[in-house]
C-alpha positions in Angstrom: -17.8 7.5 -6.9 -14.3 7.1 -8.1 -14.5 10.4 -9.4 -15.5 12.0 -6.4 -12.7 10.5 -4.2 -10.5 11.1 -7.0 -6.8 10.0 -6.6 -7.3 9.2 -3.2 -9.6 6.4 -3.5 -7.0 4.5 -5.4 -4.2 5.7 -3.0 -6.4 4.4 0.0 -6.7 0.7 -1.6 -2.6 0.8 -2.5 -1.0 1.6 0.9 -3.8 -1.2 2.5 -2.2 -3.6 -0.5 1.6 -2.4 0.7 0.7 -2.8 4.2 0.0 -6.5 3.7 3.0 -7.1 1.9 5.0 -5.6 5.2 3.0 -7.8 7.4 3.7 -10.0 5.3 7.4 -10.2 6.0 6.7 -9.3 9.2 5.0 -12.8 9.7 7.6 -14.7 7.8 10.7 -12.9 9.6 11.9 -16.9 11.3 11.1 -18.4 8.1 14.1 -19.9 6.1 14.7 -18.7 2.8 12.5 -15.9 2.8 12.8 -13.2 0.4 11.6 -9.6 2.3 8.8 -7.8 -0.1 8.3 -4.6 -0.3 5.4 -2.4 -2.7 6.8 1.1 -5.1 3.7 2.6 -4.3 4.1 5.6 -6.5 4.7 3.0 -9.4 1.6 1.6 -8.2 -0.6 4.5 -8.2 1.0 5.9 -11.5 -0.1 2.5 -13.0 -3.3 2.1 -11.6 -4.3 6.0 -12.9 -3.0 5.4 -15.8 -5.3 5.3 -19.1 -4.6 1.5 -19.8 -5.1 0.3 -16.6 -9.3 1.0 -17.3 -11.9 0.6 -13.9 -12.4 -2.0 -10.8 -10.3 -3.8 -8.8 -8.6 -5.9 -11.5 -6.6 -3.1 -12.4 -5.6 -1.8 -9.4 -4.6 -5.3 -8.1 -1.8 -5.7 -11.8 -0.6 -2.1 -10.7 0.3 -3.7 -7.0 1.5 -6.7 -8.3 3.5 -5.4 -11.2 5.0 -2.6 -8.3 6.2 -5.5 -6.1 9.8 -6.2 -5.4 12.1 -8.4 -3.2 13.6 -6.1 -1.3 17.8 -7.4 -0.4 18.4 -7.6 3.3 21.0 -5.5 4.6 22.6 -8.8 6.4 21.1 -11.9 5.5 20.3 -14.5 8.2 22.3 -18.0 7.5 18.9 -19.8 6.5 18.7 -17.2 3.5 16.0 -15.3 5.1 16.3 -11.3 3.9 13.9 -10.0 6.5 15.3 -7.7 9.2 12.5 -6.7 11.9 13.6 -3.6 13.1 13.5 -2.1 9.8 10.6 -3.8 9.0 9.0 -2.5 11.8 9.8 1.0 11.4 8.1 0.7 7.5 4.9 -0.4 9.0 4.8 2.3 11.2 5.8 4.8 8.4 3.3 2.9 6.3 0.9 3.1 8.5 0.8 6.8 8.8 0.6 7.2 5.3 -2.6 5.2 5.4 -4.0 7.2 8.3 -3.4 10.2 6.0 -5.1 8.8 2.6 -7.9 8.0 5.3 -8.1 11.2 6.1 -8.3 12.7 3.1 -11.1 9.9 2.1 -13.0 10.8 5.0 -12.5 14.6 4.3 -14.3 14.1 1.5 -17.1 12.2 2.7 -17.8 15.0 5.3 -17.9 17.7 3.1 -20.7 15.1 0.7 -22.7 14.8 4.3 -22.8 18.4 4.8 -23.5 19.6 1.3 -26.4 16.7 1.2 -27.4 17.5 4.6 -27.2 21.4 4.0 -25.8 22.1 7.3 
């Protein structure tokens, strides 16, 4: 099935994994000494396609975890807390969209299975 879906299978599964880590800070944004996260998720993807990284969800969680960074506020609270919430919010929303689109493309995929199976 992988093969069918091709990259964006993988893609699809990355962007959910980065938009936890934003709601993630998101949650956290009152919470002292909080370090804002973010995911490099072509780093991600180019580690979870490449050769080494082999099949399953093992691999693709090491390529999200190894692509995860503490992002440096732009003006850090007093408590130590790096999250800002505008600009949080604004790369969940950006985030978002780029799931919506890897959905898209999954379900693009899908239809064009049904119809071939279907033969209408």
């Amino acid at each position: 099935m992988s093969d069918f879906l091709g990259i964006h299978g993988t893609a699809l599964v990355l962007r959910e994994q980065r938009l936890q880590v934003l709601a993630s800070n998101l949650a956290n944004a009152d919470t002292p000494g909080f370090q804002a996260q973010d995911l490099d998720f072509n780093a991600a993807l180019q580690a979870a396609l490449s050769p080494a990284a082999g099949e399953g969800g093992d691999a693709l969680q090491a390529a999200a975890a190894q692509a995860r960074y503490a992002r440096p506020g732009v003006q850090p609270s007093l408590d130590g807390n790096t999250v800002d919430t505008q600009r949080e919010q604004a790369t969940y929303a950006q985030a978002a969209l780029e799931y919506r689109a890897s959905m898209s493309f999954v379900e693009s995929k899908v239809r064009t299975m049904l119809t071939a199976i279907t033969g209408q």
